[in-house]
C-alpha positions in Angstrom: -24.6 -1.9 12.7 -23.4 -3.5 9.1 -22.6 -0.4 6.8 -22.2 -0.2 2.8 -19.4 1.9 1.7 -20.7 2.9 -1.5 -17.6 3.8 -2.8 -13.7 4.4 -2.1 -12.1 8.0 -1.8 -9.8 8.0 -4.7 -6.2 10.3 -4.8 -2.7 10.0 -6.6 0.1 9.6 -4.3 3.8 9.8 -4.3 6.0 7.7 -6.5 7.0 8.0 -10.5 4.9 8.0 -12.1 2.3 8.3 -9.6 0.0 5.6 -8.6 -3.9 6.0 -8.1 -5.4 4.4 -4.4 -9.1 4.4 -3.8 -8.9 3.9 0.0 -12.5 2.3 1.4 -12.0 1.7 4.8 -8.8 4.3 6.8 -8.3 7.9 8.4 -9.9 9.3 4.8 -12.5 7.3 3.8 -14.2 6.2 7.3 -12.4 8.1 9.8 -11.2 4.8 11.2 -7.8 4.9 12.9 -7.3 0.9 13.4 -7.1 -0.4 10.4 -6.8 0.9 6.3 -8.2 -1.1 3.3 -7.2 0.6 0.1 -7.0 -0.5 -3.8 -3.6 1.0 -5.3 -3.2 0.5 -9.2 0.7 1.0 -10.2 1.5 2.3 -13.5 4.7 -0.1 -15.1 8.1 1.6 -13.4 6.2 2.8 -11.0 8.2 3.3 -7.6 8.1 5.1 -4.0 10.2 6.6 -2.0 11.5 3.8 0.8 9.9 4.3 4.4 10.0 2.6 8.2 6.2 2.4 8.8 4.3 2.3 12.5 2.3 -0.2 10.6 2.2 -3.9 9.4 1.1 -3.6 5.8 -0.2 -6.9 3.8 -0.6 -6.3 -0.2 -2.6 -8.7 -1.9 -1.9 -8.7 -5.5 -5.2 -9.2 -7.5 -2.9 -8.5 -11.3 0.8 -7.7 -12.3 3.5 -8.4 -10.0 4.9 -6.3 -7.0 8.2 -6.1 -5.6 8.7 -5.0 -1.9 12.4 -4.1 -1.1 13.6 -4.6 2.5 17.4 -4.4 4.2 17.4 -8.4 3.7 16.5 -8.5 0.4 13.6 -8.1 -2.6 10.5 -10.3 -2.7 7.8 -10.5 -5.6 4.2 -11.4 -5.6 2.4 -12.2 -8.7 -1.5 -12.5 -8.6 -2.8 -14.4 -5.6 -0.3 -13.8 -3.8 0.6 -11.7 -0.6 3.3 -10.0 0.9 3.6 -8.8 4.5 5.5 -6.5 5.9 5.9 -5.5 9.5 6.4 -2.3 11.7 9.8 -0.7 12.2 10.7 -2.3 9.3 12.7 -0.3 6.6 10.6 -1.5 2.9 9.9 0.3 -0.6 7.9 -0.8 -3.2 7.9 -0.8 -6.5 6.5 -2.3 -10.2 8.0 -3.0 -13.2 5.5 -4.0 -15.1 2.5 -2.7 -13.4 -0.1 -4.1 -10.9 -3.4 -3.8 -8.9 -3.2 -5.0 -5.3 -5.0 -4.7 -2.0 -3.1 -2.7 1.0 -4.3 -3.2 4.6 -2.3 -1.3 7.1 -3.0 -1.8 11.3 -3.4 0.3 12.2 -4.4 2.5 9.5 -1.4 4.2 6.5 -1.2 8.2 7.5 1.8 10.1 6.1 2.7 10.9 9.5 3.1 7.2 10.6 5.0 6.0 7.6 7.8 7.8 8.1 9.3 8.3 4.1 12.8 8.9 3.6 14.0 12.4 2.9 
């Protein structure tokens, strides 16, 4: 059966400064344990803490520009664009000058499974 989610569960999350995701589909917001769909807005100089996910992560910028740091290299996305990122795969992001984009993990982000550096 179809189902409206009304609205995202919203929380700060590590980084500095700290950046604000409203996750509406994911372990919080729907108890759903295959996939995430979450909103993250990113303050300018924002930046986290690099990690080697269980998870394939997409981000689809919607504003600003996003850089996602990997052992090969950096890439940026600007608005309309995507970046993809795949399990096992050491990555950190992080924004200089700010930006709103789309996360969708499979299966879904936990802290557990993303697996931050020390």
């Amino acid at each position: 059966m179809a189902e409206l989610i009304d609205a995202p569960v919203v929380f700060e999350t590590t980084g500095d400064p700290p950046k604000r995701i409203e996750e509406f589909v994911g372990r919080i917001a729907t108890a759903t344990s295959a996939v995430s769909i979450a909103r993250m807005t990113s303050p300018p100089g924002w930046g986290e803490v690099g990690q080697t996910p269980e998870f394939d992560e997409i981000l689809l910028v919607l504003e600003g520009c996003l850089c996602l740091e990997t052992r090969r290299g950096t890439l940026e996305a600007r608005a309309g664009q995507a970046l993809r990122a795949f399990a096992g795969e050491w990555m950190r992001c992080s924004t200089r000058e700010g930006a709103v984009y789309v996360a969708i993990c499979l299966p879904a982000f936990s802290p557990t499974t993303a697996r931050r550096d020390a």
